[in-house]
Kinemage of the C-alpha trace (Angstrom):
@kinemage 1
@onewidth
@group {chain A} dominant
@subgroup {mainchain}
@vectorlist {calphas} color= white
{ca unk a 1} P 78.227 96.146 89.253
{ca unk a 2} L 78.712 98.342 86.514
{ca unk a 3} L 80.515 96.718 83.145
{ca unk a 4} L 80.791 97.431 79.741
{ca unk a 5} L 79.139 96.870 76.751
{ca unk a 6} L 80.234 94.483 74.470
{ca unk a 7} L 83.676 94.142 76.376
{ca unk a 8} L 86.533 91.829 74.475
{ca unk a 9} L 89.914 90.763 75.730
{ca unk a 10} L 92.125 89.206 73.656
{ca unk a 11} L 94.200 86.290 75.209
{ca unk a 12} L 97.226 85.358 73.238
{ca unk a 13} L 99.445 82.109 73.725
{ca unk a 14} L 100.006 78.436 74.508
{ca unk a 15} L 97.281 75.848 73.905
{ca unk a 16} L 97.796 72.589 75.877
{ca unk a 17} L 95.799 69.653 77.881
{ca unk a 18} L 97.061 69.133 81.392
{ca unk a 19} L 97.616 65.587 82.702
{ca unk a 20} L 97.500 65.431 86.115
{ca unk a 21} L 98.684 62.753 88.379
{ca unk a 22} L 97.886 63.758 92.145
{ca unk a 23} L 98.965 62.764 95.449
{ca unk a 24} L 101.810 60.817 94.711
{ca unk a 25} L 102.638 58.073 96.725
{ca unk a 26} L 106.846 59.685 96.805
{ca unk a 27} L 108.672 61.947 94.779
{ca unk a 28} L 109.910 60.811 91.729
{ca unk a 29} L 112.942 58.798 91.812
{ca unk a 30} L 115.258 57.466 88.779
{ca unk a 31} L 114.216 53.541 87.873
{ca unk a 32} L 111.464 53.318 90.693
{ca unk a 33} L 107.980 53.376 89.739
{ca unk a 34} L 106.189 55.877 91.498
{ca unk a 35} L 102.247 55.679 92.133
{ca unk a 36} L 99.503 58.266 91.663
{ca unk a 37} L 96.232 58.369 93.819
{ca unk a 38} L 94.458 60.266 91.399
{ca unk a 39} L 94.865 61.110 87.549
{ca unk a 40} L 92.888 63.785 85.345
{ca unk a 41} L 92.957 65.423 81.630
{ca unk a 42} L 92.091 68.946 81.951
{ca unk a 43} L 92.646 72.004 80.405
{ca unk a 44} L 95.851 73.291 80.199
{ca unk a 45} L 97.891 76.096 79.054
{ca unk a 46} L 98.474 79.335 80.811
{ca unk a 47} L 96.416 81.394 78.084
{ca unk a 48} L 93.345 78.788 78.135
{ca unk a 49} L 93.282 78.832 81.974
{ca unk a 50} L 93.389 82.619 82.096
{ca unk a 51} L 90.821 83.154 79.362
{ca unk a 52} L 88.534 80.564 81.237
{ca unk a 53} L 88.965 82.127 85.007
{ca unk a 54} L 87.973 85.172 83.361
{ca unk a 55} L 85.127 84.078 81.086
{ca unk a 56} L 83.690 82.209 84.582
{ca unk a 57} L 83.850 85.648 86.102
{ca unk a 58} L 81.489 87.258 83.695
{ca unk a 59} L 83.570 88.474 80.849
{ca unk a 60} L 83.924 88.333 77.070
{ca unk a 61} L 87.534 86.851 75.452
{ca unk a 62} L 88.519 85.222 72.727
{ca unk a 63} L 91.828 83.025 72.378
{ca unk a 64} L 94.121 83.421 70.314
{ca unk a 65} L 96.947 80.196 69.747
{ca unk a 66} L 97.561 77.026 67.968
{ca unk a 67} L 95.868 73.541 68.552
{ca unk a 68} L 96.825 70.293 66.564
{ca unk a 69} L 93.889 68.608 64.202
{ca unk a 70} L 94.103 65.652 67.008
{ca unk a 71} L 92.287 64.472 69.915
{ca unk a 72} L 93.861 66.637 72.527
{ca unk a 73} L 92.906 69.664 70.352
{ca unk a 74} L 89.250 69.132 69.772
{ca unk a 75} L 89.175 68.286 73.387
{ca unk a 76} L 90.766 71.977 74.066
{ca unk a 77} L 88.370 73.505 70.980
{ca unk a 78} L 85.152 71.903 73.121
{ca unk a 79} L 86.429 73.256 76.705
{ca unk a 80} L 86.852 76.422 75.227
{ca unk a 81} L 83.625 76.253 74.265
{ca unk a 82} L 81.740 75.122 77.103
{ca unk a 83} L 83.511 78.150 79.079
{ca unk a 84} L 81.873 80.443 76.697
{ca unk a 85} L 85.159 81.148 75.288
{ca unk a 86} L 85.245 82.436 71.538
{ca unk a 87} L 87.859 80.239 69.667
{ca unk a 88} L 87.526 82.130 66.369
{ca unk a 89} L 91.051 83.196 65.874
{ca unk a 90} L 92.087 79.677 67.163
{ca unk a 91} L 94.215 78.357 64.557
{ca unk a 92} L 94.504 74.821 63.735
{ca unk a 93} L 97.752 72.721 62.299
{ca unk a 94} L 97.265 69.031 60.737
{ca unk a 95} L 101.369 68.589 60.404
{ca unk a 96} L 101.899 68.879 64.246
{ca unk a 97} L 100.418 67.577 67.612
{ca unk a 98} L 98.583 69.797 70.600
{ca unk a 99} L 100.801 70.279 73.261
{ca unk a 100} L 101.013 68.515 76.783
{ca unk a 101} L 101.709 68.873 80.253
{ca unk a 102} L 102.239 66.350 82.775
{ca unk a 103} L 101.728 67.287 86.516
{ca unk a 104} L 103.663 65.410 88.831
{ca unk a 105} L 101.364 66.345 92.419
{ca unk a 106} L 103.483 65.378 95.531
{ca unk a 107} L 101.774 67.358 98.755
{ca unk a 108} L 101.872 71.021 97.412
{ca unk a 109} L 105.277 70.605 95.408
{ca unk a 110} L 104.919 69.958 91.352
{ca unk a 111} L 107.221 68.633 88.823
{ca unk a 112} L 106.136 69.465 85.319
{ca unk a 113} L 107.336 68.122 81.698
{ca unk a 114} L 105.872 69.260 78.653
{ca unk a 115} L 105.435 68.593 74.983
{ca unk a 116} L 105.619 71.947 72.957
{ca unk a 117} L 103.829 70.688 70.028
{ca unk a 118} L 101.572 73.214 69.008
{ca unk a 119} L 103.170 75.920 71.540
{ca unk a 120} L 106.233 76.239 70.014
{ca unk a 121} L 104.886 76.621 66.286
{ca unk a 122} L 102.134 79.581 67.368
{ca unk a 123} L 103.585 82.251 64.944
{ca unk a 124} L 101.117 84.941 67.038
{ca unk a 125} L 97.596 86.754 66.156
{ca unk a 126} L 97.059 87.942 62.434
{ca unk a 127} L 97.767 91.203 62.077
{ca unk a 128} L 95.978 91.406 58.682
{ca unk a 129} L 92.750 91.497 60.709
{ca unk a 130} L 91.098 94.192 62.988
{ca unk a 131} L 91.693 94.543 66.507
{ca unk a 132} L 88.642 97.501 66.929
{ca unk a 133} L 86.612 94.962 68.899
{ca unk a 134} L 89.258 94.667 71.427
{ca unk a 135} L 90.085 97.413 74.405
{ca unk a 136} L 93.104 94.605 76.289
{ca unk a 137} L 95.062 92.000 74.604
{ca unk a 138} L 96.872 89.717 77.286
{ca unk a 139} L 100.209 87.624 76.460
{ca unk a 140} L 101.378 84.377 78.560
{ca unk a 141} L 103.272 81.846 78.192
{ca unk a 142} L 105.878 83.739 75.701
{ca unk a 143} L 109.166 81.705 76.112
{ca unk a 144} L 107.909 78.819 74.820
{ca unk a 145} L 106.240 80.127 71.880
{ca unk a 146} L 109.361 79.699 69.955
{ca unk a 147} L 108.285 80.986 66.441
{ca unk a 148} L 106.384 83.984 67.767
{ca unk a 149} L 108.696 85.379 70.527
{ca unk a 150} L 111.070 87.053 67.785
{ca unk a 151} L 107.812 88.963 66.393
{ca unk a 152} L 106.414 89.861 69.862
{ca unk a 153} L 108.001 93.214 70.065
{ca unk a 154} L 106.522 94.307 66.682
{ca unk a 155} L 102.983 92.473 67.370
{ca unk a 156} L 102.706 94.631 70.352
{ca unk a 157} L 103.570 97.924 69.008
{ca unk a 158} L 100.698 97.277 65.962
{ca unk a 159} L 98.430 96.523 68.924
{ca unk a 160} L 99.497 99.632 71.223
{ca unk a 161} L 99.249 102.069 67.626
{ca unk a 162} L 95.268 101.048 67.424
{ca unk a 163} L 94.812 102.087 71.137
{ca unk a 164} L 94.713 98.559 72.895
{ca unk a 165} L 95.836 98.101 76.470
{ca unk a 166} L 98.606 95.103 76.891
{ca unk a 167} L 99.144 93.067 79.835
{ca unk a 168} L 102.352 90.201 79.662
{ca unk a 169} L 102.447 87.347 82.018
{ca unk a 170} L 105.926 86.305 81.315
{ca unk a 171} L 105.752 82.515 82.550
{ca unk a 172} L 109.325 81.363 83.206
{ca unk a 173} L 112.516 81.440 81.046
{ca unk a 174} L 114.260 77.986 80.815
{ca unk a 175} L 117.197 79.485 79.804
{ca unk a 176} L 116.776 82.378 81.617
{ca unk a 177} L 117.605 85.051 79.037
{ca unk a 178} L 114.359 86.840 79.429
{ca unk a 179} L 114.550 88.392 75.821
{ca unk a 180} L 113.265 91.526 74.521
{ca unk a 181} L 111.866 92.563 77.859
{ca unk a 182} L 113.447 95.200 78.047
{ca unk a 183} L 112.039 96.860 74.753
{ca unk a 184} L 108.784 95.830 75.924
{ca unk a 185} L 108.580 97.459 79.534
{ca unk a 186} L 107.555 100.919 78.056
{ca unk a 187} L 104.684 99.121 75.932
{ca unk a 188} L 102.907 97.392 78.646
{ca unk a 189} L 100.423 98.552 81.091
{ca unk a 190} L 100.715 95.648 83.240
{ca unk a 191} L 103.343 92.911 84.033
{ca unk a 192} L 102.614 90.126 85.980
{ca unk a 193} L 105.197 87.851 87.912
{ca unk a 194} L 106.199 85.782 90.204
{ca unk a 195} L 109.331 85.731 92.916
{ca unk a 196} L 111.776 83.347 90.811
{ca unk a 197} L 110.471 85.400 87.731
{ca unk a 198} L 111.022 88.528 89.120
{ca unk a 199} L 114.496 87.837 91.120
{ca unk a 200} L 116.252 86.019 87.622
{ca unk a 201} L 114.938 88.494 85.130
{ca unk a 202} L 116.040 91.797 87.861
{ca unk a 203} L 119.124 89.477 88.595
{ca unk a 204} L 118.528 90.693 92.352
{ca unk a 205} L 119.219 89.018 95.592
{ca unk a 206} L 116.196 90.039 97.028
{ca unk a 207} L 112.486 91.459 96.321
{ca unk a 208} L 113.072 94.500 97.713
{ca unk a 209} L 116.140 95.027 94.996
{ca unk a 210} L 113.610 93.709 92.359
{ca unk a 211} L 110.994 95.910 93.124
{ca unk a 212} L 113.155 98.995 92.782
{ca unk a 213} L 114.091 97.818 89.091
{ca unk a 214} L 110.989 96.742 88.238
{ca unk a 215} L 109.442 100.306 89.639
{ca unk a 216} L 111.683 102.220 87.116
{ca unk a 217} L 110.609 100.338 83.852
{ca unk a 218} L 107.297 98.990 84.029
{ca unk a 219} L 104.021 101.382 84.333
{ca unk a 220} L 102.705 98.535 86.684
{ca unk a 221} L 104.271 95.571 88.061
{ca unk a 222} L 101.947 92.870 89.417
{ca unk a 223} L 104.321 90.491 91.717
{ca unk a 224} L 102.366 87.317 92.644
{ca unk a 225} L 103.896 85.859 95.436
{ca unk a 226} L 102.076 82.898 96.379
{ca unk a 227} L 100.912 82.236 99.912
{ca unk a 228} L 102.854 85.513 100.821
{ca unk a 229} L 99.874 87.705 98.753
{ca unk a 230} L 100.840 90.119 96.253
{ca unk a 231} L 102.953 93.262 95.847
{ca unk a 232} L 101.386 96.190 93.889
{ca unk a 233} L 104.342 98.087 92.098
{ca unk a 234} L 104.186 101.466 90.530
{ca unk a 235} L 106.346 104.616 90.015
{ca unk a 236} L 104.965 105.614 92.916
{ca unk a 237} L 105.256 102.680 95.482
{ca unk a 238} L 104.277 99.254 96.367
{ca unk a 239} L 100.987 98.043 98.072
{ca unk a 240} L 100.874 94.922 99.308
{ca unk a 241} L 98.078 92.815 99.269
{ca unk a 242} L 97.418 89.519 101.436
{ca unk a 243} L 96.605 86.550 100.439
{ca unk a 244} L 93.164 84.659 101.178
{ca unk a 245} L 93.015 81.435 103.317
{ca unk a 246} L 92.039 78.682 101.866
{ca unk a 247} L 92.565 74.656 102.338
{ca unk a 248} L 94.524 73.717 99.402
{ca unk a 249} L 93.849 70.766 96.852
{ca unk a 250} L 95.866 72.116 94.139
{ca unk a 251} L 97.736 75.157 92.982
{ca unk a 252} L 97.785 74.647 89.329
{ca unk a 253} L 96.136 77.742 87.231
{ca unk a 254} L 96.220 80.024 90.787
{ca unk a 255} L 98.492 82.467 89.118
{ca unk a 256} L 96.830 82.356 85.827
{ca unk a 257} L 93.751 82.685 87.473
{ca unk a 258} L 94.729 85.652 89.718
{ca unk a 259} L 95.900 87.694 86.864
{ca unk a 260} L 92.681 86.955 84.910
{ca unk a 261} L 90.335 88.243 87.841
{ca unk a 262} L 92.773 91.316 88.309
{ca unk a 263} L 91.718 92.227 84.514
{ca unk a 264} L 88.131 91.631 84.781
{ca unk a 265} L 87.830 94.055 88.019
{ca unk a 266} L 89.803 96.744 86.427
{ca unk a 267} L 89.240 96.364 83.165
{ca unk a 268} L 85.339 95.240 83.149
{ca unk a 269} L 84.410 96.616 86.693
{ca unk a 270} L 86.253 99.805 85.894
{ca unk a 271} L 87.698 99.127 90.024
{ca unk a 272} L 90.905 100.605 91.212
{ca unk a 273} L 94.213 98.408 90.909
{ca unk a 274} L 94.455 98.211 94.707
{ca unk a 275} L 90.707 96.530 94.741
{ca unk a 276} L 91.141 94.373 91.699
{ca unk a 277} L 94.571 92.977 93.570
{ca unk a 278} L 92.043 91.940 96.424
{ca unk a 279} L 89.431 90.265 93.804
{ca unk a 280} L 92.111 89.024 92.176
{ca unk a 281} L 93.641 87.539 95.305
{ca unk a 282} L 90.660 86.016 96.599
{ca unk a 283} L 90.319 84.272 93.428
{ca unk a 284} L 93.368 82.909 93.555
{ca unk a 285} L 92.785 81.498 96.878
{ca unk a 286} L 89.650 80.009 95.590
{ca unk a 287} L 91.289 78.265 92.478
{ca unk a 288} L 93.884 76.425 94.812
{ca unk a 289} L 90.468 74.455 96.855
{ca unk a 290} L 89.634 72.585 93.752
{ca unk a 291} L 91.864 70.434 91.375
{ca unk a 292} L 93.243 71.322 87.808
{ca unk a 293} L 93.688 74.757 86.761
{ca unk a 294} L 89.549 75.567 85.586
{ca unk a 295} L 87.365 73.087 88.187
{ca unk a 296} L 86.939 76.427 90.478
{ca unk a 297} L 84.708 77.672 87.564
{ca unk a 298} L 84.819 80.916 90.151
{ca unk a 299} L 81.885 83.566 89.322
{ca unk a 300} L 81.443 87.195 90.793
{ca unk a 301} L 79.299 85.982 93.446
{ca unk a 302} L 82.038 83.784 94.396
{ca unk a 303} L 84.728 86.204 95.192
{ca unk a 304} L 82.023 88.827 96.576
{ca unk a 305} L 81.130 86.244 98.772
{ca unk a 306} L 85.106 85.950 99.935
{ca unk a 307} L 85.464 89.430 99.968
{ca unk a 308} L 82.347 89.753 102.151
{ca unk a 309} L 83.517 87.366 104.265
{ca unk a 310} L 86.509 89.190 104.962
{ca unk a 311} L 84.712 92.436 105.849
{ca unk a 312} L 86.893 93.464 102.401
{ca unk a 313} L 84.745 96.675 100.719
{ca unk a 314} L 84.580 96.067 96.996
């Protein structure tokens, strides 16, 4: 496979642990105590998950967030680390706590509440320092990051004046304002999505409707859709891609985990978008067979293999 030299992407956002309580004996119910068959602390936080599907792949990243001077953020800092993840521009607060997610697992539906903490406080990268080493700088996880959203627009356009290729996974909006978006749709060479995200922030009725918005402002839209596949969308059409079978344990970090195989095979591969939405796919579909959002630990061989299996040319 042919890569390149010294390759860095920059992944920017939340830093979190994920506690996970699995097969629940019901859904949760107000005043009744519900019981958990299984229970894990694992990484979590859209950014961390990306940055480690994509480090397990092959590639080079470094992080770029917040973690608290605690427990849960040494445990993050040491993950990070045994991914092969560089945690250099990791910054570090003693005033407040990492953030944390609980996973409520009932069959394949999930209830999540989360902690901020350190998510909320990330103020973004440094822009005193030099980006050179970087070709792709990807964003998650913005509407939480409270304190940094406001400077996103300008962080981006220092990033996109020194040449660097930007990617946004939006994540959803609680409140559903979706801000600044629209300034940033010219500045990004891919956004990626899912339905909800893509039907509240279009305000459509329907995918089709969204994908004709979407098709006008973004250079690439990258719609995840779940056990449906994914839809390609570009000015000049929409290619749909299927989705890989697979017997599912958990979905957590199969989005995150799609869009960090869809950068490594175009980015690192150099493959087209239509082929790095199949890679990208199949490594999804491999993410939802083990629990947590990193246990796949999915290399190139891995999604070859898939691919392979598939009678899918790559």
């Amino acid at each position: 496979m042919l890569m390149k030299n010294n390759y860095n992407i920059l992944f920017c956002g939340d830093i979190n642990v994920d506690l996970v309580f699995g097969n629940l004996s019901h859904p949760v119910q107000d005043d009744k105590e519900v019981l958990a068959e299984t229970f894990s602390k694992t990484v979590g936080s859209s950014a961390v998950i990306t940055a480690a599907a994509f480090a397990s792949l092959g590639g080079k990243c470094v992080v770029s967030g917040l973690r608290g001077n605690d427990e849960n953020g040494l445990f993050m800092d040491s993950k990070m680390k045994e991914f092969g993840i560089d945690t250099r521009l990791v910054q570090i607060s003693d005033s407040v706590k990492t953030g944390i997610t609980v996973n409520l697992n009932y069959g394949r539906s999930r209830s999540q509440v989360t902690y901020p903490g350190t998510i909320s406080e990330y103020t973004g990268p440094d822009l005193g320092i030099s980006y050179s080493q970087f070709s792709h700088v990807h964003f998650t996880g913005i509407y939480q990051q409270t304190s940094f959203l406001p400077n996103l627009v300008r962080v981006i356009k220092h990033l996109k004046e020194q040449g660097l290729k930007i990617s946004l996974d939006t994540q959803w909006d609680a409140q559903e304002k979706w801000e600044y978006l629209e300034i940033l749709y010219p500045l990004l060479d891919v956004l990626f999505i899912n339905e909800d995200e893509a039907l509240s922030i279009s305000n459509s009725l329907s995918i089709h409707e969204a994908t004709l918005f979407f098709k006008n402002r973004v250079k690439m839209t990258v719609l995840k859709m779940g056990a449906q596949g994914a839809l390609i969308i570009t000015e000049n059409g929409e290619d749909f891609i299927p989705i890989y079978p697979a017997t599912v344990i958990d979905t957590i970090g199969a989005g995150d985990t799609f869009s960090a195989a869809f950068i490594y095979s175009h980015e690192v591969l150099n493959k087209s978008f239509i082929k790095s939405a199949h890679f990208a796919s199949a490594a999804s579909a491999r993410s939802c067979q083990f629990p947590g959002g990193v246990e796949a630990k999915s290399s190139y061989t891995d999604i070859i293999n898939i691919l392979e299996s598939h009678n899918v040319q790559f």
